[in-house]
Structures are given as C-alpha cells and as structure tokens.
C-alpha positions in Angstrom: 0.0 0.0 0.0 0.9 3.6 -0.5 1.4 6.1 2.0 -1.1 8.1 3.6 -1.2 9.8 6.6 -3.1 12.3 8.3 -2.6 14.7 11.4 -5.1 17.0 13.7 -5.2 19.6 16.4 -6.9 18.5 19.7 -8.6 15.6 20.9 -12.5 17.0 19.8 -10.9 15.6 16.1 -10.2 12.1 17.2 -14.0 10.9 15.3 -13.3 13.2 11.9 -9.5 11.4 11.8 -10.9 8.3 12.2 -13.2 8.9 9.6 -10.5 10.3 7.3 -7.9 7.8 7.8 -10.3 5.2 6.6 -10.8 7.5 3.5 -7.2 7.7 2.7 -6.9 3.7 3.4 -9.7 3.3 0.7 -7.6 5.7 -2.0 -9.9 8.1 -1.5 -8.6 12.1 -2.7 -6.4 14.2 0.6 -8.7 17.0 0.0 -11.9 14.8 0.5 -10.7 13.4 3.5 -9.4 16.8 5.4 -13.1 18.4 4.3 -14.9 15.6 6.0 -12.4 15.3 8.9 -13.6 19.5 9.9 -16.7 18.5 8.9 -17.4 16.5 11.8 -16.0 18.4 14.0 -18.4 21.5 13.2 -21.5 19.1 13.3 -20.5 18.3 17.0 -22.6 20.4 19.1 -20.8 19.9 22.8 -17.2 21.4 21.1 -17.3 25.0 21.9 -14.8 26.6 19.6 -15.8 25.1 16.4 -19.2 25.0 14.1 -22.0 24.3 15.4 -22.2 24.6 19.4 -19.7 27.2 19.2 -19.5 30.4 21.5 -20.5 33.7 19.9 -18.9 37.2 20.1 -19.9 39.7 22.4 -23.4 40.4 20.7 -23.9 36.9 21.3 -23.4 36.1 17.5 -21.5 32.4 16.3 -19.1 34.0 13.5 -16.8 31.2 12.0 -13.4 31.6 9.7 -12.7 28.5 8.2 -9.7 27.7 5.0 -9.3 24.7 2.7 -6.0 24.5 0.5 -4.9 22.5 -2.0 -1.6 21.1 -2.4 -1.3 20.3 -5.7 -2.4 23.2 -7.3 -1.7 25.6 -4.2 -5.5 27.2 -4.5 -6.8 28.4 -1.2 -10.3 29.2 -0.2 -11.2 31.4 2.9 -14.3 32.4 4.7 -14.4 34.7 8.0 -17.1 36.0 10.1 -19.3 33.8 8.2 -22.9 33.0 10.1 -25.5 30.5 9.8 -23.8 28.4 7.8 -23.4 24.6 8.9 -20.0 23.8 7.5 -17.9 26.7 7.1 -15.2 24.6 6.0 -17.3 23.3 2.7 -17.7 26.6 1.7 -14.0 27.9 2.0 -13.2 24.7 -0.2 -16.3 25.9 -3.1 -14.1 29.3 -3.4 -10.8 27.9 -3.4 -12.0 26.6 -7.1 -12.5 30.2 -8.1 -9.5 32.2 -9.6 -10.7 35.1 -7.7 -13.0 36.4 -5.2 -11.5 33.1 -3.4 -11.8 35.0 0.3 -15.0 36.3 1.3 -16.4 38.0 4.9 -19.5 38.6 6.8 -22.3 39.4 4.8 -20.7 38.1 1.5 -19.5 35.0 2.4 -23.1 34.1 3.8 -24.7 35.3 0.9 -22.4 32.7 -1.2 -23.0 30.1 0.6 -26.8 30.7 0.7 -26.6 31.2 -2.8 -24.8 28.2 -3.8 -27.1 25.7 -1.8 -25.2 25.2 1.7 -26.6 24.3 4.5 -28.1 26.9 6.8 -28.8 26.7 10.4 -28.5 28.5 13.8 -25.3 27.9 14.9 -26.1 29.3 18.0 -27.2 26.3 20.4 -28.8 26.5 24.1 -26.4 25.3 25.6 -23.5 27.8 24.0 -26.0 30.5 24.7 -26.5 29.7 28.4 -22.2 29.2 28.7 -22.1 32.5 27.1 -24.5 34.4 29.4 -22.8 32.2 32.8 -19.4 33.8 31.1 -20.7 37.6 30.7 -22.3 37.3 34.2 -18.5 36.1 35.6 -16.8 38.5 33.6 -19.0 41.6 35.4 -18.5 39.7 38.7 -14.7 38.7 38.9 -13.4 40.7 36.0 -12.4 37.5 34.5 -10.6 37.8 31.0 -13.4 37.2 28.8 -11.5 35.3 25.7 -10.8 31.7 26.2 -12.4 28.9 23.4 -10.1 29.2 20.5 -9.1 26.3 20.0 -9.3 25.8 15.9 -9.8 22.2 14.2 -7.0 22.6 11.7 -6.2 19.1 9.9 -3.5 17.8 7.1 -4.1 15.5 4.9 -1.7 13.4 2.4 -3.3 10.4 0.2 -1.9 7.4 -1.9 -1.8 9.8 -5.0 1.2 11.9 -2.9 -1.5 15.1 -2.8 -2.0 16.7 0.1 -4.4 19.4 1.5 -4.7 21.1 4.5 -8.3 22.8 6.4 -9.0 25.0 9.2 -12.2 26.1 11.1 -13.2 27.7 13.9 -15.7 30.3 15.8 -12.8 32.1 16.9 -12.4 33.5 20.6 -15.2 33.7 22.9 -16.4 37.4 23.0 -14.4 38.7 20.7 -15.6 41.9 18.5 -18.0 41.9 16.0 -16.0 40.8 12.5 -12.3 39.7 14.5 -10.6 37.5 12.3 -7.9 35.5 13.8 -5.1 33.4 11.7 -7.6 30.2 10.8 -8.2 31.8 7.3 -5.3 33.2 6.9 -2.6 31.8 4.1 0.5 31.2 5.5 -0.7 32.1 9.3 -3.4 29.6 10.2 -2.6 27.4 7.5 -0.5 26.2 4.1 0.1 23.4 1.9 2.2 22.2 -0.8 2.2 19.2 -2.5 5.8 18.9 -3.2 7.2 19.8 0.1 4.4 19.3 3.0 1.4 21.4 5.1 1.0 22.6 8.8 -1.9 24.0 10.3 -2.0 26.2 13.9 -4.3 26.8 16.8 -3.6 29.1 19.5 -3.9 33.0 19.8 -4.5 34.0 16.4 -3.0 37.4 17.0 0.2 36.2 18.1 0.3 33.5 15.3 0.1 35.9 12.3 2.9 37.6 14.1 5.1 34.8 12.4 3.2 33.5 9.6 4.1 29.9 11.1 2.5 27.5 9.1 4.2 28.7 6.0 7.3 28.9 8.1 7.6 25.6 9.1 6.9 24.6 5.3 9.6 26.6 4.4 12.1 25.1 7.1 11.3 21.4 5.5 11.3 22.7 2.0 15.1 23.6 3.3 15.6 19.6 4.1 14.1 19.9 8.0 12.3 16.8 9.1 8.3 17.9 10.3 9.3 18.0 13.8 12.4 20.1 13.7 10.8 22.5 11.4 7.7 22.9 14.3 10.3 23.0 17.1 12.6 25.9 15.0 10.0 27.6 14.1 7.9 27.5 17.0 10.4 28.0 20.3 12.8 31.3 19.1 9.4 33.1 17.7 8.0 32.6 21.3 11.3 33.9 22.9 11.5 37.0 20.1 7.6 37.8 20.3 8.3 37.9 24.3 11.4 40.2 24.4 9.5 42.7 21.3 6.4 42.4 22.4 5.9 41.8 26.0 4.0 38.5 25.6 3.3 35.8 23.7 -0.5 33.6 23.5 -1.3 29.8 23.1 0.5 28.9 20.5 0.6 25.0 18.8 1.6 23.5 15.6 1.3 20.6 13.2 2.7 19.4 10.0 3.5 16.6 7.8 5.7 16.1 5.0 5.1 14.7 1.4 7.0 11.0 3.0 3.9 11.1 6.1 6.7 12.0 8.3 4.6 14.6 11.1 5.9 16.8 13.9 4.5 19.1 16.0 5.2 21.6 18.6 3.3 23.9 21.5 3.9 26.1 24.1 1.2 24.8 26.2 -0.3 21.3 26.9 -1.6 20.2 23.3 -3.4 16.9 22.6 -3.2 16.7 19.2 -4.2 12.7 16.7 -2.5 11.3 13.9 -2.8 8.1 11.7 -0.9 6.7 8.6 -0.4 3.4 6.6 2.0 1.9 9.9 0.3 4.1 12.3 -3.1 3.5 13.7 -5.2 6.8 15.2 -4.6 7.8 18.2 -4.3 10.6 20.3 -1.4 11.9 22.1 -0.3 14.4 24.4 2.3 17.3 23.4 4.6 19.7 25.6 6.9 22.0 25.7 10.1 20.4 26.3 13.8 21.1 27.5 16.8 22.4 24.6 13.2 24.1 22.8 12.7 20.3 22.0 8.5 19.4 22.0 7.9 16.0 24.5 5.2 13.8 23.2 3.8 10.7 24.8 0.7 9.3 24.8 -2.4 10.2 26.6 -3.3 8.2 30.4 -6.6 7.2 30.3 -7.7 9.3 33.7 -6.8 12.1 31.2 -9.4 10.6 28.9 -11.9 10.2 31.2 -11.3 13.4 32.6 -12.1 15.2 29.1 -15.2 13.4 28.6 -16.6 14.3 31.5 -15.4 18.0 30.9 -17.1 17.6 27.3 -20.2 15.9 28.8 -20.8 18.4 31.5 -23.9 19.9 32.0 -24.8 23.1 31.6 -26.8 25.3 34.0 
C-alpha cells in the first residue's frame, strides 16, 4: 500500500480522523478526507470553539473563519465571520475553485453560501447561549478575562496519490468583536500546503500567530531539508522567545505538520493533545509539551486524562 497519513489539532478531532484515515486507506482524494475530517468536528454540538455549538462574540453572534487548501495546485479558499452556515469549511473549499473572489467575509460570504445551496442553520445552540450568558455574568462579577475557546480544528491530509491538502475552522475566541478575524483563514498564518514539500496548520492565539506566519514557516524550514518536527520545534520555540522580548507576551500557540514521506511533527507552548494516523500508524491521540533544549515531549495520553475530558465535554450546563 501507498502512503497516507493524516494529522489534527486536539482531541475533539479524534471521530473526523478516524473517519478520514479510513478515507485515505480506501484511496480516496487528501482533499476529501481533510473536508470531512472538519466536517465532523463543526456538526458536534458539545465542542465549543468550532461550528455548530460554538460560542459567539460579544453580541452573542456564532461567527466562524474556516480555509481549505490544496496542495497540488496551491489554491486556497477562505471564509471569516461567516454566520448560519453549517459547515464553514465546505464553503471555504467551493471558493478555493474560483481564480478570484476566493476570500470572502461577513455578509458576503453568507450570501455565497446561501446562494450556492449550503446548509443553513443557527449555529447558536442553548447550551453555547447559556455558557455565554454564565461567562458575561462572571466577567462583570470577577473581572475574569473574557476570551478563552479558540481552540481551531486545523487538519493535514496526504493520500496514496502523494496530494495533500490542509483545512482550518473555527468560531474564533469567545467574546471577541463583532467581524475579529484570527489566523484560521489566513494563508501562511493559520494554515499552508504544498504538495511537493508538505502542510502545517495552527491553533492558539490568532493574534500572536500571524505575528510569524508559522504554518508557511515551518513549510519553508522542510522545504530547506528539516524533518516535520524540527521545522515545528525551530519555528515554533525562538518566535515565542523573540515575540516575548519585542512584544511583552506571547499567547497559546501550537503547531502541526506533515511532509510529502507522512513524516509529522508538532510543537506547543502549552499542553496540546493533538491525533494522527498513517499506513504503519493507527489513530490515536497523544499528548504534546513544551520540552527542554526548545525540543516538543510527546507521549501518549493516560486514560484518567481521557476520562477526565469526557466528562469535561459531557458536562452539563446550567
């Protein structure tokens, strides 16, 4: 069998690799697989920084940025602030076909998608609602900082044919403005891919991300030779230490790439569970840190972590 491989951020896209491994093992296109990977993360309703379920800005709106690329051909596709609109991520890979007009916002990118026959909803569930009015209440009681929840689904995806794609998608931090746009849609920031050298995606504070453009960095670094995981680690660790000693401070920051071979790496600079699968490789999910020597520790995940997560997913809300 050919290689394949595939590699996502956080545990919420254990189900959509699962689903796009078996893809990939059937010969089945990278770009089909990483589309229905997001997909089923934005269709889950308990994840709270992705699709539908996901926690609005401060008017209480779901807004969603989402990007699809594609390797081969290096076309990109982008929506932000995008509302009502089930999969974001479907969208964002309809414009990537176009040779412009590929990135739309707000109102625009709605209207496409209504136009065009996507799926429509209100993203905005009960539960999310009653989370965000617990977290406006805490913020007026405690002074609490308000954004947390931005954790973005980014996936990479590399099939038997040696194509590869990457995808992004997210409802961005809780609270922010009306129309913020983090890296998730951004080329180069949230996400990039290239067939003849590899992809990364990130997650973390989209501000601080776009600081470095890091996803086309760490292509760049293996297009130079680097293996997946020194590329994350060198891009990743003297950024955070620059961005600190320029700027003062530096967010949540993770990383993940793969290489044209399935080779993957990753690195954070907080705790990071993070899944990947291939032709030797079943899915799992493991556990990422920041290590010693700007090296990133992975090992796998304890089950009391496991449990712990469900239970944290599973909650209820009152």
């Amino acid at each position: 069998m050919k290689n394949w491989a595939v590699i996502s951020t956080w545990s919420m896209s254990y189900d959509g690799l699962l689903k796009a491994s078996s893809m990939l093992q059937n010969g089945e296109s990278a770009g089909d697989a990483v589309e229905n990977l997001i997909k089923k993360v934005e269709s889950y309703p308990l994840y709270k920084s992705v699709g539908y379920g996901g926690l609005p800005n401060e008017d209480g709106v779901v807004q969603m940025d989402a990007a699809f690329m594609n390797g081969d051909t290096l076309a990109q596709g982008s929506v932000a602030a995008i509302e009502n609109v089930k999969h974001a991520v479907s969208v964002a890979r309809k414009l990537s076909l176009n040779k412009t007009n590929s990135f739309l916002v707000g109102e625009g990118a709605t209207k496409f998608a209504m136009q065009n026959g996507f799926e429509m909803t209100n993203m905005l569930t009960e539960r999310a609602k009653t989370i965000w009015q617990n977290k406006v209440k805490e913020q007026f009681k405690t002074g609490l900082h308000p954004y947390d929840g931005h954790d973005t689904v980014g996936a990479v995806t590399l099939d038997q044919a040696e194509s590869m794609s990457a995808a992004t998608s997210t409802s961005g931090l809780f609270m922010k403005k009306d129309g913020r746009i983090g890296d998730s849609p951004l080329s180069g920031s949230g996400f990039y891919a290239d067939s003849h050298i590899g992809a990364a995606t990130a997650t973390g504070l989209g501000e601080d991300i776009m600081k470095g453009c890091l996803s086309y960095e760490i292509v760049r670094r293996m297009a130079k030779g680097q293996s997946p995981q020194d590329a994350c680690d060198t891009a990743l660790y003297p950024f955070c230490e620059d961005l600190k000693q320029r700027y003062g401070q530096v967010g949540e920051i993770s990383l993940i790439a793969l290489n044209r071979k399935g080779e993957w790496g990753v690195a954070t600079n907080v705790e990071f569970p993070f899944c990947v699968a291939n032709e030797k490789q079943k899915a799992q999910i493991l556990m990422a840190n920041p290590g010693k020597n700007q090296k990133t520790q992975i090992e796998p995940i304890s089950q009391s972590w496991l449990d712990d997560y469900q239970k944290q997913i599973n909650a209820p809300v009152e």
